[in-house]
N, C-alpha and C positions, 0 to 999 in steps of 0.2 A: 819332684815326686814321680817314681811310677808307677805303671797301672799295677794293681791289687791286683794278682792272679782268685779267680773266681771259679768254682765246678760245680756242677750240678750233676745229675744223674748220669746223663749220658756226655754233657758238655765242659770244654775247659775255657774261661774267661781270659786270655793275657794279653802282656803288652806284643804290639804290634810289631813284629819284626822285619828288614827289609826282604825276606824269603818271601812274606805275603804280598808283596806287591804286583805281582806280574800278574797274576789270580784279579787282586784287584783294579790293577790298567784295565784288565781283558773283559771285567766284565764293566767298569765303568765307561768302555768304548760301545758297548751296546745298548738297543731300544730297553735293554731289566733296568737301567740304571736312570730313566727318563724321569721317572718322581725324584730325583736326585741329583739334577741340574747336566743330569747323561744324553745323549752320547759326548763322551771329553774326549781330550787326545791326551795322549800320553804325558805334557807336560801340564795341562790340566790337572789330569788324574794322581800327578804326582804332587803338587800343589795341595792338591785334599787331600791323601796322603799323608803329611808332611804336616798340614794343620790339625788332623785328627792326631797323631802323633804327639807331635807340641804343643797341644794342651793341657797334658797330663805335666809337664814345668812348668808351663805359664800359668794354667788354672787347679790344679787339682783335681781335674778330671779329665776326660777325654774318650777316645775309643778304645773297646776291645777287641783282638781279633777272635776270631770265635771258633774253634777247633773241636772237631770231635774226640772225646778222649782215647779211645779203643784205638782210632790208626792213628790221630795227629792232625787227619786234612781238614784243612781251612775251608771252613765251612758258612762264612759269614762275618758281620760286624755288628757292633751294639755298641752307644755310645752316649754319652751325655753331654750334651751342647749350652751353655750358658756365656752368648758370646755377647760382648757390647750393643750389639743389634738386631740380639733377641728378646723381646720383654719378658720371658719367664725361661726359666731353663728346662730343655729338651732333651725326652729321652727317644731316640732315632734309631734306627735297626737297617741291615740291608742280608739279606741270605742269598747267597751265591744260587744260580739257577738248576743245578743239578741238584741241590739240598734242600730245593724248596717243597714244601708240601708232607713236612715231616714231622714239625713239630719245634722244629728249631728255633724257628723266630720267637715262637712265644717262650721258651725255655731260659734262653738270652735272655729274652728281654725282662724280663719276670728278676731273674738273680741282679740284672743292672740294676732296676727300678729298687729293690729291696735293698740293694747299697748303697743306692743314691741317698735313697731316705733312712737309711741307719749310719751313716757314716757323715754327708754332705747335710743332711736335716733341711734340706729348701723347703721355700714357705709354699713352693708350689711343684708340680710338674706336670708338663703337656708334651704332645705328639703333635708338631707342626706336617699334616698329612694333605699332597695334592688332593681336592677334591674328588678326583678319579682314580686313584690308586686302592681299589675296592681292596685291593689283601691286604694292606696295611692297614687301610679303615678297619675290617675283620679281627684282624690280630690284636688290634688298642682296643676295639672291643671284646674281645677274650679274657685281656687284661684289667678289664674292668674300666677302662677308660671312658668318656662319653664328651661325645662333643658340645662343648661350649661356644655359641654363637656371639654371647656377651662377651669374651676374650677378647685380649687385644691381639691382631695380628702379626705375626712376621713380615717381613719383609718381603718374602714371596708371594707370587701372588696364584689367586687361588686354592689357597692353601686354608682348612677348617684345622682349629683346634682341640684335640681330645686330652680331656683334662683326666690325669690317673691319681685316682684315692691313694692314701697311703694304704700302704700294703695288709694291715691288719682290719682295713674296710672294703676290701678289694674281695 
């Protein structure tokens, strides 16, 4: 399967092509990308990459790359995670640091979140967020998400769960 091209008002959802990769080496080699197992190197970076990618065959899902529509530039990721060794499936975002503070993340993540659950129907979905990643924590609460203590954790550690409504309770 691949990713389901997705737009919203100003944004376009698609599959991740390897033109985006350099954008995302560059910034997964910096301190933006530290709730996100960042700073990588390059062959790291490509690794995750390459996993977000291959799970749109292997699972039915996987990541978007996230592009403004008006020029094209890659502007971000949004993605849904439901891997063997996470107990519930994840909806995960990352905005490029020149695009952050715009509105983006939530825009993304908002069209992911309503495909997930009109299309995939999970019984659940959460936002595995570092405890200290205040803008991500913000953003899942925008989206209505709230954190659940009772949840069972990821695998990461330090990491709170925000659990997002389906979208017509959101």
């Amino acid at each position: 399967m691949n990713a389901p091209t997705l737009h919203t008002e100003r944004l376009t959802l698609r599959a991740h092509t390897r033109a985006d990769f350099p954008a995302y080496r560059d910034v997964f080699a910096t301190d933006h990308a530290q709730y996100m197992g960042g700073p990588m190197s390059e062959q790291q970076s490509w690794a995750m990459f390459c996993k977000d990618v291959a799970q749109w065959a292997l699972l039915g899902h996987g990541a978007w790359a996230v592009t403004r529509t008006e020029d094209g530039a890659f502007v971000g990721q949004v993605g849904i995670n439901a891997h063997p060794y996470f107990p519930e499936t994840e909806l995960g975002w990352l905005v490029m640091p020149d695009a952050a503070r715009q509105g983006i993340g939530l825009e993304a993540a908002r069209a992911a979140r309503d495909w997930v659950f009109g299309t995939l129907k999970p019984a659940s979905l959460v936002s595995y967020i570092d405890e200290e990643n205040v803008a991500s924590i913000a953003l899942a609460k925008r989206l209505g998400a709230f954190d659940d203590p009772a949840a069972e954790r990821c695998p990461y550690e330090n990491h709170a769960v925000y659990r997002h409504p389906k979208p017509e309770a959101a």
